[in-house]
C-alpha positions in Angstrom: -16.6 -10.6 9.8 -18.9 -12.4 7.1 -21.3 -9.9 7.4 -18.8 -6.9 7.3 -17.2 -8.3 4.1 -20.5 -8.8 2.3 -20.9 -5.1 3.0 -17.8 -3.8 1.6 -18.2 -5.8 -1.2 -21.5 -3.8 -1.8 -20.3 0.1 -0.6 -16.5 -0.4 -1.2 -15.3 2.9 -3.7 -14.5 1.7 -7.2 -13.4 4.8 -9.3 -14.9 5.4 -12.4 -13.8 4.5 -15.8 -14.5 7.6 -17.4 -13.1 10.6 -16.0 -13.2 14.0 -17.8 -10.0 15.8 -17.9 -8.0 17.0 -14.6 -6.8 20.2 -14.3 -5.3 21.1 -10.9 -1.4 20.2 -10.7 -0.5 16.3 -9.8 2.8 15.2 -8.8 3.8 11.4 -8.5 6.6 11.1 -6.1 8.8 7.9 -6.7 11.5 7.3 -4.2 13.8 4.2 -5.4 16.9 2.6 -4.0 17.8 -0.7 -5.8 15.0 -1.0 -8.3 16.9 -1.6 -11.6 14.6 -4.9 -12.3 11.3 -2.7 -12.0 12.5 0.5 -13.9 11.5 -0.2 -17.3 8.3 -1.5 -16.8 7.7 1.4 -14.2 8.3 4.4 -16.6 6.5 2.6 -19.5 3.4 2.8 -17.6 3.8 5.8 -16.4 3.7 7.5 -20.0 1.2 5.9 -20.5 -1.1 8.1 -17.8 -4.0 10.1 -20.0 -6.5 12.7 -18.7 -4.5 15.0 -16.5 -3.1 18.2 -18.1 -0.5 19.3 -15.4 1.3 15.7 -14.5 4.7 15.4 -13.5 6.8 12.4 -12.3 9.6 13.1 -9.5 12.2 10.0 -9.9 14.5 10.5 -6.2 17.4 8.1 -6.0 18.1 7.2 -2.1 21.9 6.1 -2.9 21.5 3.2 -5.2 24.3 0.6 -5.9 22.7 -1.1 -9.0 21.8 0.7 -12.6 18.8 2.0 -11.0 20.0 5.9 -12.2 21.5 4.7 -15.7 18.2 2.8 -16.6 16.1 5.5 -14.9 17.7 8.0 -17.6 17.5 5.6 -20.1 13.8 5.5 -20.4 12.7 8.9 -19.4 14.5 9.5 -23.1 13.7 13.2 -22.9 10.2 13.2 -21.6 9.8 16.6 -19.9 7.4 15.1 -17.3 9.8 13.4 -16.0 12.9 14.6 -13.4 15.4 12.8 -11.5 16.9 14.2 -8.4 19.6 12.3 -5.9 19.0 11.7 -2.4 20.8 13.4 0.5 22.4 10.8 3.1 20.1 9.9 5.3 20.1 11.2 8.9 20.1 8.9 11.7 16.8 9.7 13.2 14.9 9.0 9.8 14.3 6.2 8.1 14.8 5.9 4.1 11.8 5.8 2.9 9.6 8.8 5.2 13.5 10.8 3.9 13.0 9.9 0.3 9.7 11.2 0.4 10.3 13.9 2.4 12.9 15.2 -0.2 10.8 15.0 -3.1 7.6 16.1 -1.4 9.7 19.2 -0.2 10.9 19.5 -4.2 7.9 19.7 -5.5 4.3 22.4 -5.4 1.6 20.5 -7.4 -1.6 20.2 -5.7 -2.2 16.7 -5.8 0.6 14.3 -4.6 0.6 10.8 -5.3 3.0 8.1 -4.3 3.7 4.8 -6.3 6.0 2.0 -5.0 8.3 1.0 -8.1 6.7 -2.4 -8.0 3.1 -1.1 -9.2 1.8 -1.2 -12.6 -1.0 1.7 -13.8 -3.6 1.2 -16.5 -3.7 4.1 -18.4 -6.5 6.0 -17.0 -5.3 4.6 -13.2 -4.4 8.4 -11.8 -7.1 10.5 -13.2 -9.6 8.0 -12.2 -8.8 7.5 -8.9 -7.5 11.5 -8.0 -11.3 12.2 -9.5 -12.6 9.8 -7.1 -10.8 11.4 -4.5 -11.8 14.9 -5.3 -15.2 14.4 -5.6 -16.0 12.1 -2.8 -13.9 15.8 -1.1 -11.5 13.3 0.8 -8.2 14.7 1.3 -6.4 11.1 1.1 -7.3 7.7 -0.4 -5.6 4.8 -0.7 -6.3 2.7 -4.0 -5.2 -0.6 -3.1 -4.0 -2.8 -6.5 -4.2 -6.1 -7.7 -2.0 -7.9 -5.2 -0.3 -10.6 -8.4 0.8 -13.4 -6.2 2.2 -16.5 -7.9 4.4 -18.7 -5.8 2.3 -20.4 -2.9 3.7 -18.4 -0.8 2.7 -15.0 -2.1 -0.9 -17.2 -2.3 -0.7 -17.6 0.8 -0.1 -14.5 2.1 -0.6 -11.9 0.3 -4.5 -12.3 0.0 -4.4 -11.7 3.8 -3.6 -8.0 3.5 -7.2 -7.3 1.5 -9.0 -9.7 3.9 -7.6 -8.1 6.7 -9.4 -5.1 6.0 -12.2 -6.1 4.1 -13.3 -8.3 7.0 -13.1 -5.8 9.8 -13.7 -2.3 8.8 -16.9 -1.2 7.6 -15.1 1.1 5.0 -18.3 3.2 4.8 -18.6 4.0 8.2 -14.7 4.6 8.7 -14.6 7.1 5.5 -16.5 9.7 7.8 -14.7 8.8 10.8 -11.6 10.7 12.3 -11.2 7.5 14.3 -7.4 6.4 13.5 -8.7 3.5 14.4 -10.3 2.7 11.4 -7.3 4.0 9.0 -6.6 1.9 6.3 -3.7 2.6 4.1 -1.5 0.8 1.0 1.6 3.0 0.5 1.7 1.5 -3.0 -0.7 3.6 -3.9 -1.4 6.8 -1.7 -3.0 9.9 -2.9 -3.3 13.0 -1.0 -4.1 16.6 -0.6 -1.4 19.0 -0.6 -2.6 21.2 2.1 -3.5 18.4 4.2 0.0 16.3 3.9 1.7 20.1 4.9 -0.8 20.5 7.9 0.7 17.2 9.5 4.4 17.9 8.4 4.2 15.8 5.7 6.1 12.8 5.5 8.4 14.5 9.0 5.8 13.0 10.9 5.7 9.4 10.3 9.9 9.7 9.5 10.5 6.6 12.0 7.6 4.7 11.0 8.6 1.2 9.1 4.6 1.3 8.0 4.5 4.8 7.0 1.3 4.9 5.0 -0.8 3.2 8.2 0.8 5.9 10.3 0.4 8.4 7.7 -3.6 8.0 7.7 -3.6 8.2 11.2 -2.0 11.3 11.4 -4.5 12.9 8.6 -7.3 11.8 10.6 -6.3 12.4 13.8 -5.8 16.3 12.1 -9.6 16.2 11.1 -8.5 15.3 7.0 -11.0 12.3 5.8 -9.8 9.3 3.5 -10.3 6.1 2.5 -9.5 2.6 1.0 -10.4 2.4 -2.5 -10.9 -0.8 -5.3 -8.0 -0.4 -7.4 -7.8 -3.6 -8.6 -9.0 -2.3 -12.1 -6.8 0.4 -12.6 -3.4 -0.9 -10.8 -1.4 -4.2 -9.5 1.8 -4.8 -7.8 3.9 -7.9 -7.2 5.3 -7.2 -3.7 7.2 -10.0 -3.5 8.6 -13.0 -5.7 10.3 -15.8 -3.6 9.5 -17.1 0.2 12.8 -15.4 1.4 12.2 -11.9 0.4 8.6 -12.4 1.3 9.7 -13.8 4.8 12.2 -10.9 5.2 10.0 -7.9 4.2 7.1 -9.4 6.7 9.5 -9.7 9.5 10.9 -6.0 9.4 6.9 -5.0 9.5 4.3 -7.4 11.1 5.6 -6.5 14.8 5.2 -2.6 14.2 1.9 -3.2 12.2 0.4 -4.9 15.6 1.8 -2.5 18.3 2.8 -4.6 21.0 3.4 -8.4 22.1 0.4 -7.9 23.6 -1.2 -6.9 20.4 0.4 -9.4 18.1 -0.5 -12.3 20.9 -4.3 -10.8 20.6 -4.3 -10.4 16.9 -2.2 -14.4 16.4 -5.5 -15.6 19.0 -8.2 -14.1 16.8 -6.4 -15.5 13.7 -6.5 -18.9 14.8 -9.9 -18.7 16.1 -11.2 -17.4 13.0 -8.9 -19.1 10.4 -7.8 -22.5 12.5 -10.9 -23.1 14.9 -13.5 -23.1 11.9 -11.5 -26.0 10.4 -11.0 -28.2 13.8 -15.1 -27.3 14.6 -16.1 -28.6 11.7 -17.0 -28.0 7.8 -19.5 -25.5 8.8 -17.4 -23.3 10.5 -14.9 -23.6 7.8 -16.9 -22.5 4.9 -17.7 -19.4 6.6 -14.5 -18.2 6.7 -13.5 -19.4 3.3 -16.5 -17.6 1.8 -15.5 -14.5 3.7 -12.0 -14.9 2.2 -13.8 -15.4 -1.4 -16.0 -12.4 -0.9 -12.7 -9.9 -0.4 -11.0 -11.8 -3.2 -14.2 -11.0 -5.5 -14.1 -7.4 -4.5 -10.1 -6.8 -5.0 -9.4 -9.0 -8.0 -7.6 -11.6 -6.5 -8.0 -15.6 -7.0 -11.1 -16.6 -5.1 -9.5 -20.5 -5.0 -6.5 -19.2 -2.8 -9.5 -18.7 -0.2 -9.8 -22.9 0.3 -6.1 -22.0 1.7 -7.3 -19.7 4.4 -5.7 -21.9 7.6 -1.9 -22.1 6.0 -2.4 -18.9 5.2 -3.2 -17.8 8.7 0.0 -20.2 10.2 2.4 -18.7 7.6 1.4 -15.1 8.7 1.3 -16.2 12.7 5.1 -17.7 12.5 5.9 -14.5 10.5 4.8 -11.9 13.3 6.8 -14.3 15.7 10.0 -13.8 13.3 9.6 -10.0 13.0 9.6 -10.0 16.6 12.5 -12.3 17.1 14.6 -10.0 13.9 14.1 -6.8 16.2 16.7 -5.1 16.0 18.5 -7.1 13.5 16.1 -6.9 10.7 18.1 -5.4 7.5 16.0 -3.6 4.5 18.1 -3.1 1.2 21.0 -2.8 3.5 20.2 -0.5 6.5 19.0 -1.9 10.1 15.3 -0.9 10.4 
């Protein structure tokens, strides 16, 4: 694991800083249902995007109860980049999300489609840098992965653990030339993709009862012989997932059991936690160094706080008693007020 993260840290993608202007069609699709305390900050980043000469940003409402619309209309003030469309009802055997973004996937014809969560934050230059990666690395997807802001202990905690997850155990190099699914690697908060090769799997159809879309996503582009990859975007985005324990607790449960496959693969993936982030402790200071600089080496590499890393073995028990919950919830886990 040591030795795998001190290789990423080397070879992981960073995009450049200074793109020349982009001149193929982009579309960023932005579902939202309930998002009135992240709107204004949203749309002010989003005018903010420079170096692309064919942008547009597809607002689609899935049913919201809050002033989600009102403040959407509010701050797009005229700004002909900007549309909003409304949601159709969603049909049982889809969930609300993979719909959304089937609607305004299906709404749209620009070349280049990007999706961004309502809780991410762009730096100016954040598209064009990383859709310029994209195209001339000639992937069909990447996946820029931002600045995970965590400021309660439990988003310390935790969220750290979704970078080191993947920084620790796939050698990103390798896996960017691999059709493997088993080496996909995916952040729907930040997904960039091919046209052509989203329509060649069905688009977002095919992963339209998937609670983690984008993992499922990536594995259908590769299993369709498309090529992708994780990217740095700690410089050019960030994203505050969560902001108390509860709705941290909550959105972990509704995932973590899907995101591991099986009992059988959440009891393997709980032992290999604790004997990489519990073991090293109980064996001794040794053993607990290495992990912590593993967890500082994937903090260096994606921006986040290298301290968090002496935290490594509460991290590791938070996230083990939150795939038990998610598997306990099953069946009874509610997301912005539908069963998932």
């Amino acid at each position: 694991m040591l030795v795998i993260s001190l290789t990423n840290l080397i070879f992981l993608r960073r995009p450049s800083l200074d793109s020349e202007i982009f001149t193929e069609s982009v579309v960023v699709l932005l579902p939202v249902r309930n998002e009135q305390e992240n709107i204004p900050q949203l749309i002010q980043s989003l005018k903010t995007q420079m170096g692309i000469r064919d942008l547009t940003f597809n607002f689609l409402d899935d049913n919201s109860s809050d002033q989600t619309v009102n403040l959407i209309e509010e701050h797009i003030d005229g700004d002909p980049r900007f549309t909003l469309t409304f949601g159709a009802q969603l049909p049982e055997d889809w969930l609300g999300k993979p719909f959304a973004l089937q609607q305004a996937f299906e709404a749209s014809d620009s070349q280049v489609v990007v999706v961004i969560d309502a809780d991410v934050r762009l730096k100016a230059d954040a598209l064009v840098s990383a859709i310029t990666l994209m195209r001339s690395r000639q992937f069909s997807f990447i996946s820029a992965y931002p600045k995970q802001i965590a400021i309660t202990w439990a988003e310390r905690l935790i969220q750290p653990l979704l970078q080191w997850s993947w920084m620790s155990s796939v050698p990103l190099r390798i896996a960017e030339r691999s059709h493997n699914p088993a080496f996909a690697v995916a952040n729907g908060q930040f997904f960039i993709a091919d046209r052509a090769a989203l329509q060649a799997v069905g688009a977002f159809e095919c992963v339209k009862m998937e609670i983690v879309d984008d993992i499922a996503l990536a594995r259908a582009l590769l299993k369709n012989g498309f090529l992708g990859t994780v990217i740095d975007g700690s410089r050019i985005a960030m994203c505050r997932m969560y902001q108390s324990w509860p709705e941290l607790r909550e959105g972990y449960s509704k995932s973590l059991r899907v995101a591991f496959g099986s009992w059988v693969g959440s009891a393997f993936a709980i032992t290999l936690l604790m004997l990489s982030g519990i073991a090293p402790l109980l064996l001794g200071l040794g053993g607990y160094a290495i992990i912590v600089a593993n967890r500082a080496i994937c903090a260096r590499a994606t921006g986040g706080r290298i301290v968090d890393a002496l935290l490594h073995p509460l991290s590791i028990l938070l996230l083990t008693y939150l795939i038990i919950r998610s598997w306990k919830m099953r069946g009874r886990t509610q997301w912005k007020g539908r069963l998932v």
